[in-house]
PDB file as gemmi writes it, atoms N, CA and C in Angstrom:
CRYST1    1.000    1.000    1.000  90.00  90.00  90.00 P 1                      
ATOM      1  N   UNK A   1     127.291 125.872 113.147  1.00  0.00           N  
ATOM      2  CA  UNK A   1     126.845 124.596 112.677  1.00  0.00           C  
ATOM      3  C   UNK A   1     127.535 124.290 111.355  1.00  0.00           C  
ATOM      4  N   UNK A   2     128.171 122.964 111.426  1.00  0.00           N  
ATOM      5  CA  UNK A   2     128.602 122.550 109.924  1.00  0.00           C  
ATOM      6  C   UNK A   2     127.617 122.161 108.995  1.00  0.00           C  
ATOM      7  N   UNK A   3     128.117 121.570 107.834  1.00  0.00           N  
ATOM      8  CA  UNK A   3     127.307 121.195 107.198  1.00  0.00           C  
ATOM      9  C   UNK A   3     126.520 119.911 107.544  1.00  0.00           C  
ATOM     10  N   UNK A   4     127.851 118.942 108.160  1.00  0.00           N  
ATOM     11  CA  UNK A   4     127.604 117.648 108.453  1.00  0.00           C  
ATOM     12  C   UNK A   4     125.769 117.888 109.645  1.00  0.00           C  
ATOM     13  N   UNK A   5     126.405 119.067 110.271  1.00  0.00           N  
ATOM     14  CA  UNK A   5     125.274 118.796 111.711  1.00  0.00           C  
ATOM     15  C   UNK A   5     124.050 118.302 110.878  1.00  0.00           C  
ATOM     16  N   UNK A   6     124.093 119.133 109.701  1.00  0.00           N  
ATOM     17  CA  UNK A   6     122.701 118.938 109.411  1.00  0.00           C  
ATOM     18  C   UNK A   6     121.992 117.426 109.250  1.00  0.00           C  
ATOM     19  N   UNK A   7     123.051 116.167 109.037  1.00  0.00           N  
ATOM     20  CA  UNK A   7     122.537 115.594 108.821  1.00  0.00           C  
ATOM     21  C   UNK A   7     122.726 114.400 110.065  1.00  0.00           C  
ATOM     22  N   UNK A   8     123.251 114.975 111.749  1.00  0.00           N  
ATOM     23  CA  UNK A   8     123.396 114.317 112.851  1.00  0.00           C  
ATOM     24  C   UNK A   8     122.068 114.411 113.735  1.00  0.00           C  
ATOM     25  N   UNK A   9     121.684 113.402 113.842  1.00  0.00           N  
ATOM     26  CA  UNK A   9     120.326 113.055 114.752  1.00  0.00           C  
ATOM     27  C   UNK A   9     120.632 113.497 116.088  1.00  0.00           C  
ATOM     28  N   UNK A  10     119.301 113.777 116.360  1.00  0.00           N  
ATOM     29  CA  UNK A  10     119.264 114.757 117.959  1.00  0.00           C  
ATOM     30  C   UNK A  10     119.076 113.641 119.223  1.00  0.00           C  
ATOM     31  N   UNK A  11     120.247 112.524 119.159  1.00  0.00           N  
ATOM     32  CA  UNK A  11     119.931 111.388 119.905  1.00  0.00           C  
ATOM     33  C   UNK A  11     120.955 110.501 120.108  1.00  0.00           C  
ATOM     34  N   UNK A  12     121.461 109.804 121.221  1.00  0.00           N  
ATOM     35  CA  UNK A  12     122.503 109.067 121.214  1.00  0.00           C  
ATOM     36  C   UNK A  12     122.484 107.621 120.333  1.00  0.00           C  
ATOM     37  N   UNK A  13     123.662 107.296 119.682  1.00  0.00           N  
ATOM     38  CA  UNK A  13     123.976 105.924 118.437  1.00  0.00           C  
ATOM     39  C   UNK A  13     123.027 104.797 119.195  1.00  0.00           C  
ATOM     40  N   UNK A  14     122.978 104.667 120.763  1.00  0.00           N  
ATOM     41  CA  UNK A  14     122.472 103.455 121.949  1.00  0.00           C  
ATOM     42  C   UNK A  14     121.275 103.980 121.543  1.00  0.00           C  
ATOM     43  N   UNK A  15     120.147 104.851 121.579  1.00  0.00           N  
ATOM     44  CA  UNK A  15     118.672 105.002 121.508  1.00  0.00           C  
ATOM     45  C   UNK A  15     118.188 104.761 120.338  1.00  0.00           C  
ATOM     46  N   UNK A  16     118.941 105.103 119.105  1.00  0.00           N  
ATOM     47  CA  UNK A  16     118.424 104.727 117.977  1.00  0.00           C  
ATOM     48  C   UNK A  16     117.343 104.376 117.716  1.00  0.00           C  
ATOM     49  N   UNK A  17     117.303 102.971 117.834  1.00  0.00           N  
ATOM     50  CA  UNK A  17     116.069 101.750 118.053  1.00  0.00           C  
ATOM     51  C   UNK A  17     114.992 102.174 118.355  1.00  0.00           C  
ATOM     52  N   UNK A  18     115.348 102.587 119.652  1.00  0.00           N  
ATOM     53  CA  UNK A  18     114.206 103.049 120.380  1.00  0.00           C  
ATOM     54  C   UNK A  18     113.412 104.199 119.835  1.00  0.00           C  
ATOM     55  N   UNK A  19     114.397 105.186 119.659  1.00  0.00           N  
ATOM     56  CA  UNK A  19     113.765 106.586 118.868  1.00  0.00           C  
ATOM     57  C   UNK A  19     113.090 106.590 117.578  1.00  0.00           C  
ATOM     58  N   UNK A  20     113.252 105.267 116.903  1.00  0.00           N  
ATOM     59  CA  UNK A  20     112.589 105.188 115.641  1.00  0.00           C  
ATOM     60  C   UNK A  20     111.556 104.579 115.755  1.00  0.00           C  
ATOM     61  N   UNK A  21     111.816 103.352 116.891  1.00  0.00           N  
ATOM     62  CA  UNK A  21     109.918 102.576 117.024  1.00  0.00           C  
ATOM     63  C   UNK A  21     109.309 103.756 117.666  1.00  0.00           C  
ATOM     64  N   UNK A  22     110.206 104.548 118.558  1.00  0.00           N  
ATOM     65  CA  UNK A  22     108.592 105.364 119.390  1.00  0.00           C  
ATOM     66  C   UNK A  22     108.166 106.658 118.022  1.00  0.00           C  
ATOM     67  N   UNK A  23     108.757 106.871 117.158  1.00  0.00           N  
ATOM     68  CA  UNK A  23     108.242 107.698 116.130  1.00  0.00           C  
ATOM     69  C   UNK A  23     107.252 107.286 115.207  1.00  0.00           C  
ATOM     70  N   UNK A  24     107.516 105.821 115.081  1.00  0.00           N  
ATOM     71  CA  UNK A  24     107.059 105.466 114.092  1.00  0.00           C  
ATOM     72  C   UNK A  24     105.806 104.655 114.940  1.00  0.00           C  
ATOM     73  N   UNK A  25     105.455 104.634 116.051  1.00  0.00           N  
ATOM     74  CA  UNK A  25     104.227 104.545 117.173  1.00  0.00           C  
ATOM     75  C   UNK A  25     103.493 105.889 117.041  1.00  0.00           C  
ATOM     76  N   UNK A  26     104.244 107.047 117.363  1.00  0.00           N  
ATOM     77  CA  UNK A  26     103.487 108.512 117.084  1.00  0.00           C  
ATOM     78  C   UNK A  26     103.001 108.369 115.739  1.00  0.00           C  
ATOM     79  N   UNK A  27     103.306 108.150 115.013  1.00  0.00           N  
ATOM     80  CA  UNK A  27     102.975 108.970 113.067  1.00  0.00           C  
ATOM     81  C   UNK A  27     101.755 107.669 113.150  1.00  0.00           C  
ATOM     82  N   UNK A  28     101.417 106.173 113.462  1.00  0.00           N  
ATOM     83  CA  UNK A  28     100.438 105.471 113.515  1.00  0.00           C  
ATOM     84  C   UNK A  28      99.803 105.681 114.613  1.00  0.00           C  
ATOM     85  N   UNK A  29      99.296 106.596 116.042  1.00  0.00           N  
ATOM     86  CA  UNK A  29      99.025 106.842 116.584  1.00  0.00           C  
ATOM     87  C   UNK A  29      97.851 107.776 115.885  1.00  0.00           C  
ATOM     88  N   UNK A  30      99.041 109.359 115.626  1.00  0.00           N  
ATOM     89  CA  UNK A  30      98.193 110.173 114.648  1.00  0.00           C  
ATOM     90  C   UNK A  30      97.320 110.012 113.107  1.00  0.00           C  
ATOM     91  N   UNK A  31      97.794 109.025 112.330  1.00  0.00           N  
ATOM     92  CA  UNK A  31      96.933 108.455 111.542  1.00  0.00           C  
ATOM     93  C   UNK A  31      95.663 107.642 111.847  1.00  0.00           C  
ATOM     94  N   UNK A  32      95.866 106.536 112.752  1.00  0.00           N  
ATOM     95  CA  UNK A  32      94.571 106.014 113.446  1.00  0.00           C  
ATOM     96  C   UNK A  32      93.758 106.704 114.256  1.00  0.00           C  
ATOM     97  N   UNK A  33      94.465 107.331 115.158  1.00  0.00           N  
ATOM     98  CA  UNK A  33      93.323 108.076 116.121  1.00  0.00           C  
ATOM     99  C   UNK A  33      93.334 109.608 116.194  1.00  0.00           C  
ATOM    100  N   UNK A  34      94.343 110.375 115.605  1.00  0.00           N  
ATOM    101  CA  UNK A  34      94.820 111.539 115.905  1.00  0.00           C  
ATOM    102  C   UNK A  34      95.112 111.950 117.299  1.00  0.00           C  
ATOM    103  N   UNK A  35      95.730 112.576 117.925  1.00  0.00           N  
ATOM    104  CA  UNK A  35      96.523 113.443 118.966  1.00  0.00           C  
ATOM    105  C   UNK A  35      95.656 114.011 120.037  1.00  0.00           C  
ATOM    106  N   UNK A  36      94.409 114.672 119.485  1.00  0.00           N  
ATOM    107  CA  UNK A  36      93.222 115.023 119.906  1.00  0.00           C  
ATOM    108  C   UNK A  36      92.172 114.087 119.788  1.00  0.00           C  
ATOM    109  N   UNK A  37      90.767 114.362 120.556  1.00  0.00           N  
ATOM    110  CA  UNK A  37      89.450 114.136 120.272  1.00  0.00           C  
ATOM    111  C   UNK A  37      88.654 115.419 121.252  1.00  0.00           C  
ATOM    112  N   UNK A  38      87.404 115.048 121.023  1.00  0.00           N  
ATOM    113  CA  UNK A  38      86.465 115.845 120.777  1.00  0.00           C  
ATOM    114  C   UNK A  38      85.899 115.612 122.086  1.00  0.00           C  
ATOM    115  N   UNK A  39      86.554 114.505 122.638  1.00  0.00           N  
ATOM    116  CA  UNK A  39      85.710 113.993 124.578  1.00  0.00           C  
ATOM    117  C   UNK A  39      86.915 113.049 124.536  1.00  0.00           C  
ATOM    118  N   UNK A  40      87.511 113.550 126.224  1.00  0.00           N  
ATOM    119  CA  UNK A  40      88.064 112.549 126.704  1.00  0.00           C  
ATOM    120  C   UNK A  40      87.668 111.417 127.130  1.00  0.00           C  
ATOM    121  N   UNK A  41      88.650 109.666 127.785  1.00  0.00           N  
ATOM    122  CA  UNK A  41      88.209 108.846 127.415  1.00  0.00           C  
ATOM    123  C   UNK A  41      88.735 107.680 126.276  1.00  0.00           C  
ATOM    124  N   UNK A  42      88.710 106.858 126.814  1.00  0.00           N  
ATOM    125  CA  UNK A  42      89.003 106.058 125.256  1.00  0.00           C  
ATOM    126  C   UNK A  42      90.736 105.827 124.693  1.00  0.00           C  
ATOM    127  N   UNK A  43      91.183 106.708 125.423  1.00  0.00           N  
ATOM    128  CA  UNK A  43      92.571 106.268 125.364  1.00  0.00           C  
ATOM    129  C   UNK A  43      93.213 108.125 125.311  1.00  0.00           C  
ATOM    130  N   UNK A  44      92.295 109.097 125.654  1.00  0.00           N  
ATOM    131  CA  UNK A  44      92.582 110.307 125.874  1.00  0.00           C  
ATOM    132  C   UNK A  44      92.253 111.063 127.425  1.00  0.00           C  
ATOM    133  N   UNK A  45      93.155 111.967 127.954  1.00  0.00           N  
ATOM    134  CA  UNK A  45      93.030 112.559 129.130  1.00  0.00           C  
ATOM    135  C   UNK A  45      91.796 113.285 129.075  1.00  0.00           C  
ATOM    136  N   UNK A  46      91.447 114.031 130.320  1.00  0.00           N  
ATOM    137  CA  UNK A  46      90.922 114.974 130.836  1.00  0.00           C  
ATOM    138  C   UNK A  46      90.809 116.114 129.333  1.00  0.00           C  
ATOM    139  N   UNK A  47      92.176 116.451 129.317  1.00  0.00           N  
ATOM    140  CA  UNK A  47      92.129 117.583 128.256  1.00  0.00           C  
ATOM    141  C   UNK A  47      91.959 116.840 126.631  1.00  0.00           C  
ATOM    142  N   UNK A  48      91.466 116.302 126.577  1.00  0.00           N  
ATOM    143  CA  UNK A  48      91.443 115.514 125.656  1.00  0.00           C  
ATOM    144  C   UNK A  48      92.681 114.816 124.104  1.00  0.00           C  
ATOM    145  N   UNK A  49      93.294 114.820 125.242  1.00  0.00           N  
ATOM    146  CA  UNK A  49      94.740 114.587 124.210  1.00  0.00           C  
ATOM    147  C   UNK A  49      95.275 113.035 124.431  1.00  0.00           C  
ATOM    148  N   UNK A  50      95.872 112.961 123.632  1.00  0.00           N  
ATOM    149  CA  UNK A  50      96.258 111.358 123.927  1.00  0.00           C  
ATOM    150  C   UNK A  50      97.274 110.638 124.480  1.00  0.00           C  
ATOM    151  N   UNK A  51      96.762 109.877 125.436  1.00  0.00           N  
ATOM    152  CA  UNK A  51      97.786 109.288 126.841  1.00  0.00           C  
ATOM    153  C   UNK A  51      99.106 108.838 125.955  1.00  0.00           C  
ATOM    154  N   UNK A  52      98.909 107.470 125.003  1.00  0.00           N  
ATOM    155  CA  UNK A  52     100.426 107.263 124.954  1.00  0.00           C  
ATOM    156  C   UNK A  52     101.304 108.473 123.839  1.00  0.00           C  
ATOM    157  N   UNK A  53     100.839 109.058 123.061  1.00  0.00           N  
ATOM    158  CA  UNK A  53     100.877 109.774 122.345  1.00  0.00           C  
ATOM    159  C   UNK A  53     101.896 110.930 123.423  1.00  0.00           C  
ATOM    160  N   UNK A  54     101.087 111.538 124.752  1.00  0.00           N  
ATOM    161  CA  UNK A  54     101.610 112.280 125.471  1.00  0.00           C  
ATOM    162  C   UNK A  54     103.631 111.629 126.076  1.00  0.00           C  
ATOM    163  N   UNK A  55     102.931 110.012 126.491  1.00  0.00           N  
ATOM    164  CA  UNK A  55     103.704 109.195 127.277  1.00  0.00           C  
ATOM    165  C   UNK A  55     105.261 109.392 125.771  1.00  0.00           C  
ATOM    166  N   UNK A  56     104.832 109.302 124.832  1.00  0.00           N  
ATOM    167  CA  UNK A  56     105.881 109.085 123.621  1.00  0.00           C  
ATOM    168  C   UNK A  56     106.896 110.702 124.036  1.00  0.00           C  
ATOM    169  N   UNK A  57     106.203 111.479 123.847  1.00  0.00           N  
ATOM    170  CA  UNK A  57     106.635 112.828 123.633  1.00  0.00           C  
ATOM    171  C   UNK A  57     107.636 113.013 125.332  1.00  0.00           C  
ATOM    172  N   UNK A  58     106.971 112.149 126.340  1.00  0.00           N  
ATOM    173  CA  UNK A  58     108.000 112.158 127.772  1.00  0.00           C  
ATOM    174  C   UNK A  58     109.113 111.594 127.534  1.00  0.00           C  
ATOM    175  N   UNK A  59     108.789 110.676 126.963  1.00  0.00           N  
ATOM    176  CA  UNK A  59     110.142 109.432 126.830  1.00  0.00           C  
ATOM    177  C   UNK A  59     111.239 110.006 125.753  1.00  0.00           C  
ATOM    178  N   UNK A  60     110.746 110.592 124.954  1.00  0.00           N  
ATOM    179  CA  UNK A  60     111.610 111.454 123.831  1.00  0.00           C  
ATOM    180  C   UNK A  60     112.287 112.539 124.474  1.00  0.00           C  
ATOM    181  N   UNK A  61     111.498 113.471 125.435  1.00  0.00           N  
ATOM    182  CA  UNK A  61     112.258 114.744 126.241  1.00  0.00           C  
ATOM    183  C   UNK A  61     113.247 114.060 127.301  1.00  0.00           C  
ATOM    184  N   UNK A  62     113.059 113.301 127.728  1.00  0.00           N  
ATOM    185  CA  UNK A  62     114.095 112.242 128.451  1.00  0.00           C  
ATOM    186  C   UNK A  62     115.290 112.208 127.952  1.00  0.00           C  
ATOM    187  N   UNK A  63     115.244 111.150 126.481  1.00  0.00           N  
ATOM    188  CA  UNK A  63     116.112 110.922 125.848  1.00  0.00           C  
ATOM    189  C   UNK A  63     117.218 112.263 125.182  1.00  0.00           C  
ATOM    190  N   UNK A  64     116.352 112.802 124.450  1.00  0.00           N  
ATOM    191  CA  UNK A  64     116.784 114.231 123.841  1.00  0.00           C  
ATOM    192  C   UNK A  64     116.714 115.255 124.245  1.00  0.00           C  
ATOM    193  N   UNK A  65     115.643 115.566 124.705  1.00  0.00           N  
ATOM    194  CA  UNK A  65     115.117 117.067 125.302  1.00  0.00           C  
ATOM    195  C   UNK A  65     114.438 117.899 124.407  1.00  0.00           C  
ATOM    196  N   UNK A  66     114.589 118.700 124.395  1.00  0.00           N  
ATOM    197  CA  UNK A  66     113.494 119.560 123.302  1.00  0.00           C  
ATOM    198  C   UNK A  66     114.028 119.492 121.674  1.00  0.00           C  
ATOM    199  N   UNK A  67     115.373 119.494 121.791  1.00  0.00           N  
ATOM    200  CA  UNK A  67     115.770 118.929 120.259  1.00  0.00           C  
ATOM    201  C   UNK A  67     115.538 117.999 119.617  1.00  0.00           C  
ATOM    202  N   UNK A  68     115.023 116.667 120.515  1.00  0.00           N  
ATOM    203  CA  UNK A  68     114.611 115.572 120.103  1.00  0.00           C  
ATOM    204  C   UNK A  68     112.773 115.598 119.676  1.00  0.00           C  
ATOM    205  N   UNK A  69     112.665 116.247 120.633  1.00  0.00           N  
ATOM    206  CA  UNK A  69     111.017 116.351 120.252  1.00  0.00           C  
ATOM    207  C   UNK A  69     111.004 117.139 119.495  1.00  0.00           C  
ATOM    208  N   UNK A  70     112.054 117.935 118.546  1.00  0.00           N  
ATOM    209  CA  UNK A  70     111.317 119.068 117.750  1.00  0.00           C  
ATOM    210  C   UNK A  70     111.582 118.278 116.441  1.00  0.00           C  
ATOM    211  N   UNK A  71     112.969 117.759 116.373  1.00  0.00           N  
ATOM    212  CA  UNK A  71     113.159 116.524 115.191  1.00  0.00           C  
ATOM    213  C   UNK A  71     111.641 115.204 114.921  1.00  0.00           C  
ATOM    214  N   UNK A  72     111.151 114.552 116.027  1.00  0.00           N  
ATOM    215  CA  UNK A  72     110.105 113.968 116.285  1.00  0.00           C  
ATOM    216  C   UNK A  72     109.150 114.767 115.271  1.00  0.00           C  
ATOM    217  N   UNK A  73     109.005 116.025 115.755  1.00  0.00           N  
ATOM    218  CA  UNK A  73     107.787 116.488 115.086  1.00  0.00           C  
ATOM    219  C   UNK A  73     107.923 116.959 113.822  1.00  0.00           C  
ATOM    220  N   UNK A  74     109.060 117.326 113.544  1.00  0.00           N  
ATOM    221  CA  UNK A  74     109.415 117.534 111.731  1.00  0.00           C  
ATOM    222  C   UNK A  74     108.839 115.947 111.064  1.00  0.00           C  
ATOM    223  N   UNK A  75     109.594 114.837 111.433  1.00  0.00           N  
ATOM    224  CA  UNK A  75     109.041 113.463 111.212  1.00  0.00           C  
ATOM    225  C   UNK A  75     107.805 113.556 110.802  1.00  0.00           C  
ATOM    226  N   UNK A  76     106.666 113.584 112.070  1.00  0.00           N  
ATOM    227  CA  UNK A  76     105.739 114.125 111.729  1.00  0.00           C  
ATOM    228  C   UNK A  76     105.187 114.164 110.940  1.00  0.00           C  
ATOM    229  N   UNK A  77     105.664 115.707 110.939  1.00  0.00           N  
ATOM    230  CA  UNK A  77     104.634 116.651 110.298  1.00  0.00           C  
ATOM    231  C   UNK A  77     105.102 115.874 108.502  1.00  0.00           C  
ATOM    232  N   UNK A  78     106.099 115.509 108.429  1.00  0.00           N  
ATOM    233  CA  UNK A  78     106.368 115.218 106.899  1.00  0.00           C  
ATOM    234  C   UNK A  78     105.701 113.972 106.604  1.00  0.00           C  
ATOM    235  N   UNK A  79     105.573 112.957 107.433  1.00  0.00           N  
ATOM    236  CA  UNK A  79     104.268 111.546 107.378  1.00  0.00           C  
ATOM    237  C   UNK A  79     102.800 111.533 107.665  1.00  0.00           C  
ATOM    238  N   UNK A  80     102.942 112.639 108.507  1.00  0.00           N  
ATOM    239  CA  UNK A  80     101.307 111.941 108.680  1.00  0.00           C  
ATOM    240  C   UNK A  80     100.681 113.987 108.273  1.00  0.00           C  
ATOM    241  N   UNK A  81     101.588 114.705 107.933  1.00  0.00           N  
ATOM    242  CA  UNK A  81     100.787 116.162 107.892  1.00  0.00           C  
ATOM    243  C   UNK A  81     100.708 117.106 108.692  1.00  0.00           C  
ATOM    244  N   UNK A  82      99.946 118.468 108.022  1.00  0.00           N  
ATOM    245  CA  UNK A  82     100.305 119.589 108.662  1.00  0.00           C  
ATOM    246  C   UNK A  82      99.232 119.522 109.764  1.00  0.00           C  
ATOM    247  N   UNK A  83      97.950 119.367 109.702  1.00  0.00           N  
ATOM    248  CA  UNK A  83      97.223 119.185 110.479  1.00  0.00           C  
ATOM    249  C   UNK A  83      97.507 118.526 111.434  1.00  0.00           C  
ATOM    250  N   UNK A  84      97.431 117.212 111.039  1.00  0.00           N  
ATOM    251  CA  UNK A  84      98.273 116.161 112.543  1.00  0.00           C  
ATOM    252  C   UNK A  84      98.968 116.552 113.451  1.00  0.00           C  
ATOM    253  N   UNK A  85     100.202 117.328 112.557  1.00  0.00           N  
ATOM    254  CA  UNK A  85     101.460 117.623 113.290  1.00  0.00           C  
ATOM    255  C   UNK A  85     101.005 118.892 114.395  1.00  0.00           C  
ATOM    256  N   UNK A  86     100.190 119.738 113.883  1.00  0.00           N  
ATOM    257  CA  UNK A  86      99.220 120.806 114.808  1.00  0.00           C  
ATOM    258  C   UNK A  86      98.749 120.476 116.029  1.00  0.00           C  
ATOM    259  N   UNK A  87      98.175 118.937 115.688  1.00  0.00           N  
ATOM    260  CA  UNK A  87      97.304 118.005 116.860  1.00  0.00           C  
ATOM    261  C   UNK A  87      98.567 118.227 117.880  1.00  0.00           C  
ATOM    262  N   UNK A  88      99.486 117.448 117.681  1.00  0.00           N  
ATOM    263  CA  UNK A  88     100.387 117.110 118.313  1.00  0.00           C  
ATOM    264  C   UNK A  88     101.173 118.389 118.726  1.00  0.00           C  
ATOM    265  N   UNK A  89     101.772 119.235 118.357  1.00  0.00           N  
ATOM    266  CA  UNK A  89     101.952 120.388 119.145  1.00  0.00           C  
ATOM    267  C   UNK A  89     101.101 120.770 120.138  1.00  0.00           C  
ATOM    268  N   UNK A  90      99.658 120.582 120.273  1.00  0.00           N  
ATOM    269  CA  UNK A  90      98.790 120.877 121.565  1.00  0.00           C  
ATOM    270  C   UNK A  90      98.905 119.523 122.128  1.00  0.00           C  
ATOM    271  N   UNK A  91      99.358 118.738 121.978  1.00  0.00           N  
ATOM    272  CA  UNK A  91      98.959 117.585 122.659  1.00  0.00           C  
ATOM    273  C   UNK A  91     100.172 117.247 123.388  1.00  0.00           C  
ATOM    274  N   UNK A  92     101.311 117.786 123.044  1.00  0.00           N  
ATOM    275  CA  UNK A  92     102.359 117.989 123.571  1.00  0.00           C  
ATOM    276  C   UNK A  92     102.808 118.881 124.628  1.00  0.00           C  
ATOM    277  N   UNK A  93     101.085 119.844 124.961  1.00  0.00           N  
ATOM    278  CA  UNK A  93     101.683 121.115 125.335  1.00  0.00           C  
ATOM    279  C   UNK A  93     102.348 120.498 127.245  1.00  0.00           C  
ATOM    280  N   UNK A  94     103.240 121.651 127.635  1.00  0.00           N  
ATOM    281  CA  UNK A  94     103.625 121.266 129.440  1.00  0.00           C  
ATOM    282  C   UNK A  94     104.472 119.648 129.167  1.00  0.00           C  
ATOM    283  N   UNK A  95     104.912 118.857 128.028  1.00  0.00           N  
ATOM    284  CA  UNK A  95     105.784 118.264 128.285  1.00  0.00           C  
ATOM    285  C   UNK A  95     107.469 119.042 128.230  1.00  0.00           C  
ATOM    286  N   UNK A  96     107.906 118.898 129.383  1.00  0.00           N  
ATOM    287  CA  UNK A  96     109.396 119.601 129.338  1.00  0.00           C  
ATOM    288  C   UNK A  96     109.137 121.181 129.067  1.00  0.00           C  
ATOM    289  N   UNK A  97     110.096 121.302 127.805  1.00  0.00           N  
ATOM    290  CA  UNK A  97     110.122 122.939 127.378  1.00  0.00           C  
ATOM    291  C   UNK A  97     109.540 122.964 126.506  1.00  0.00           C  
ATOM    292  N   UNK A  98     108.554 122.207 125.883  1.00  0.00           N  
ATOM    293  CA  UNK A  98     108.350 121.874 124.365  1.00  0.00           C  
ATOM    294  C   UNK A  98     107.989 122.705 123.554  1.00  0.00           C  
ATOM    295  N   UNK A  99     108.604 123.010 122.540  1.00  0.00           N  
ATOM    296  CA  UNK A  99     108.067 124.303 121.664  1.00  0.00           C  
ATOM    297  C   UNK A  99     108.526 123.534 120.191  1.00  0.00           C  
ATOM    298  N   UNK A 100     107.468 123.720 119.344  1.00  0.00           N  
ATOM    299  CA  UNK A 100     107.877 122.898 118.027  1.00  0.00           C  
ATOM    300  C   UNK A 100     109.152 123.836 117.328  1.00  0.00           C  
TER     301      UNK A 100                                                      
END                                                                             
């Protein structure tokens, strides 16, 4: 890895757009409702995690794959916190390969 990598996004120049509204949908997702709740329902599955929240993290492994969702979750974890960003690692779990 060069130096430069460090500062090349895990995403094609065409998604851009896209990769920044659906991040910036996750980080106000997890601030308003968090990743989890306590009973599904309400805009959360069975396992109680959250539908578009989940739907974000598909559309990202699509685009990127697990490099993209792990960049996603650095985002994150640096806006909305360590806790949050926790939410969202379980709430993420069985999308793709996902490992933060």
């Amino acid at each position: 890895m060069s130096f430069l990598d460090i500062f090349k996004k895990p995403y094609p120049r065409e998604n851009a757009g896209e990769v920044e509204s659906l991040i910036e949908e996750l980080v106000r997702i997890g601030i308003q409702d968090d990743y989890l709740s306590e009973h599904p329902g309400r805009g959360f599955n069975g396992q109680c995690r959250h539908i578009r929240a989940r739907a974000i993290g598909s559309q990202l492994q699509q685009i990127g794959g697990n490099d993209l969702m792990s960049w996603a979750y650095r985002k994150v974890r640096k806006q909305a916190g360590k806790m949050l960003a926790s939410h969202l690692e379980y709430a993420w779990k069985d999308i793709g390969d996902w490992q933060p």
